[in-house]
N, C-alpha and C positions, 0 to 999 in steps of 0.2 A: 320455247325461246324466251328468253330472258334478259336484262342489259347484261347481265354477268357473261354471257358469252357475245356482247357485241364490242365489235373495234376499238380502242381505245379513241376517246375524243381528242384533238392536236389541234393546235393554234394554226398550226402549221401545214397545207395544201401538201398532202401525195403528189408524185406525179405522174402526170401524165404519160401517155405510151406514144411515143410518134409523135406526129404534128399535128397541131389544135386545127379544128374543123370549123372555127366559128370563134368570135371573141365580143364583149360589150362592154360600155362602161355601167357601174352604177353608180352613182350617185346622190349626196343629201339622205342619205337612210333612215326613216325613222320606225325601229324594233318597238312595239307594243306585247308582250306576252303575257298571258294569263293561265297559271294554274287550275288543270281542269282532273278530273278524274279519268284513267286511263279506259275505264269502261264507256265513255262519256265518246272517246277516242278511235277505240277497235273497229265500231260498226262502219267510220269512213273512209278506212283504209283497204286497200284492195287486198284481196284474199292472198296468203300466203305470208305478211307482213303483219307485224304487233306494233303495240305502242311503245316509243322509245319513251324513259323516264330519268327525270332527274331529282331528289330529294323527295322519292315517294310519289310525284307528280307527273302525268302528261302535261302537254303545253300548249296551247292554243297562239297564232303569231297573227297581229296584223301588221303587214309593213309595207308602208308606201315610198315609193325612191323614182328617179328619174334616172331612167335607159336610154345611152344612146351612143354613138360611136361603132354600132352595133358594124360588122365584117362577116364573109362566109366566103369559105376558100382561099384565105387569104385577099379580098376585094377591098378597093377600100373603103370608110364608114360609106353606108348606105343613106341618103340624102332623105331625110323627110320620114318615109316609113321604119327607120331603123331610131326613131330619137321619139320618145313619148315617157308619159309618166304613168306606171303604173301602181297599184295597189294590190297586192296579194294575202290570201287567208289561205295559214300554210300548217302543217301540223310536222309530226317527227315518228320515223316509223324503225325497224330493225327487221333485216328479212332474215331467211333460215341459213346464210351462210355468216351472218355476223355484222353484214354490210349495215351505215348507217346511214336515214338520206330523209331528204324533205318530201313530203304528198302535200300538194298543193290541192286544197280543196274549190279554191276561185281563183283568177288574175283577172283586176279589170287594164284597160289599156284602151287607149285613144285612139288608135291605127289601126282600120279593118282587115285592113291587108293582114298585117305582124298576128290578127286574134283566128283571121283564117286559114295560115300559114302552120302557127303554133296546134291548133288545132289538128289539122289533117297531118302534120309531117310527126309528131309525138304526143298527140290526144292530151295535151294539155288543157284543161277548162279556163279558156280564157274567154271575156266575154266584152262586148264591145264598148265602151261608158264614154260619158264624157270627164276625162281627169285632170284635174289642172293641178299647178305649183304657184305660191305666192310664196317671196319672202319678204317681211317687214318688220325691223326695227327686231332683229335676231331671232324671230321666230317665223315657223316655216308652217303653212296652211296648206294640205292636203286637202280636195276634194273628186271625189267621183259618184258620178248617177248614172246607172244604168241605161242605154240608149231600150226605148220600149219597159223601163220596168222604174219607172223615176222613185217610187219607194224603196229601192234594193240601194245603197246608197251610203258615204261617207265624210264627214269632213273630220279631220287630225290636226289640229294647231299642238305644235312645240316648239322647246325653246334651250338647243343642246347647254352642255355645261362646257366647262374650260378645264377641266384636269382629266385627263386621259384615263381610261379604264386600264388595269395592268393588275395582273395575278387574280383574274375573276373565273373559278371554275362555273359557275354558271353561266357565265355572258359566253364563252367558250363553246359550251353545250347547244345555245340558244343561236349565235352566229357561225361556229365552224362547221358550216356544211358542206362538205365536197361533194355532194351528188344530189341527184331528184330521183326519186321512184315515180313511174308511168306506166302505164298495162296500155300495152300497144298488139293490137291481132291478138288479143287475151293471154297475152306474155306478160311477165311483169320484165319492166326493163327498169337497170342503174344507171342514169346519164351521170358523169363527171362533168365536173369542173374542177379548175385551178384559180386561185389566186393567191398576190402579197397578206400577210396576217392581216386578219381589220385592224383598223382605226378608231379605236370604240371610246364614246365618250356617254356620261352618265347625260341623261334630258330628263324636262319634266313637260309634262302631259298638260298643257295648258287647258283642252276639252276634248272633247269625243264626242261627236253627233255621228252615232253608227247602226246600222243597220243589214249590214255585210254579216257579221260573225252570227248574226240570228240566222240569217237565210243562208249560212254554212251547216246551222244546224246544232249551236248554241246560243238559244236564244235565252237573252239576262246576261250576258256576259258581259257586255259595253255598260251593264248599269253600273258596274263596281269596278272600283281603280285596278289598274294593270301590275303586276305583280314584278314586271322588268321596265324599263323606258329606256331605252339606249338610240346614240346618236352615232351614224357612221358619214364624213364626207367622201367616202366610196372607194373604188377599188375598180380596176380595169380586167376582166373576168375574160380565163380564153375556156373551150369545151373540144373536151375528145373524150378518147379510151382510157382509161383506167389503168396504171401499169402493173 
């Protein structure tokens, strides 16, 4: 399996089959990704899946954003447990029908509930931190530590730009993901998602005190600058079936 036989990448959200099962907002995005070697990639991805690539490269993503608004069955936002900030270390895979989709190797998240929920309903690796949001003076401060592991751990100061991203096939690659890969009952499963195109604007990487993308299992990678920085003020995200 090859990209050559995987889906075309689109700006643009497929849609969904029926009625969305679930909906969130996300918000304040900030895209950190690093050029990594696709062998570097293989061994964390669950069997049956390869590394998606783009200009020769696998791609290693930190992005921390704040979720919330979060609905299930139509309910509406969920008060408290459905509104947190999280941080995720997320890579890019292709399965053997062509499909394209994210494996998320960590999420940290503030709400035990949301990290034990996420866990047991779609064996997501989420794990419990404490993660906060500062904004000041147009830059935005990501932070999270690990509840029980305070060395596993991140802070992200950025500072987006003002001219809109537009005809970027990498930022494309890197943000249009309609789906996640999960191995649930040792299936692999393609969860969907929908949403409007991003919002994509160039940022710069103010600093990086990280420690996540080592304990994902690239460790060196936070020493040297990131290969993308992109800014999203978000997108209200619904999930179902695949049409």
């Amino acid at each position: 399996m090859t990209n050559a036989g995987a889906y075309p990448i689109s700006a643009i959200a497929p849609p969904l089959a029926g009625r969305a099962v679930a909906s969130q907002r996300w918000s304040n995005l900030v895209f950190l990704h690093w050029r990594v070697d696709a062998a570097l990639v293989a061994p964390l991805l669950p069997a049956g899946l390869v590394p998606d690539e783009y200009d020769g490269s696998s791609w290693v993503g930190l992005i921390p954003f704040v979720l919330d608004r979060a609905t299930i069955l139509g309910s509406p936002p969920i008060p408290y447990f459905g509104t947190f900030v999280e941080v995720n270390v997320r890579l890019y895979a292709v399965d053997s029908q062509g499909r394209r989709g994210v494996v998320f190797v960590s999420l940290e998240a503030s709400r035990l509930a949301a990290v034990l929920a996420a866990r047991a309903l779609f064996s997501l690796p989420y794990v419990w931190s404490r993660t906060r949001l500062r904004v000041n003076s147009g830059q935005y401060r990501y932070t999270s530590t690990r509840h029980g592991a305070a060395t596993i751990r991140t802070e992200v100061v950025a500072r987006p730009g003002a001219v809109a991203v537009a005809d970027d096939p990498l930022a494309d690659f890197l943000t249009a993901r309609w789906a996640l890969f999960t191995r649930i009952r040792g299936r692999i499963v393609h969860l969907r998602n929908h949403h409007e195109p991003w919002p994509l604007y160039p940022a710069v990487l103010v600093s990086l005190d990280d420690t996540l993308l080592a304990a994902a299992g690239f460790a060196g990678l936070a020493d040297r600058a990131p290969d993308s920085v992109l800014y999203s003020p978000g997108v209200t995200t619904w999930f179902g079936r695949g049409a």
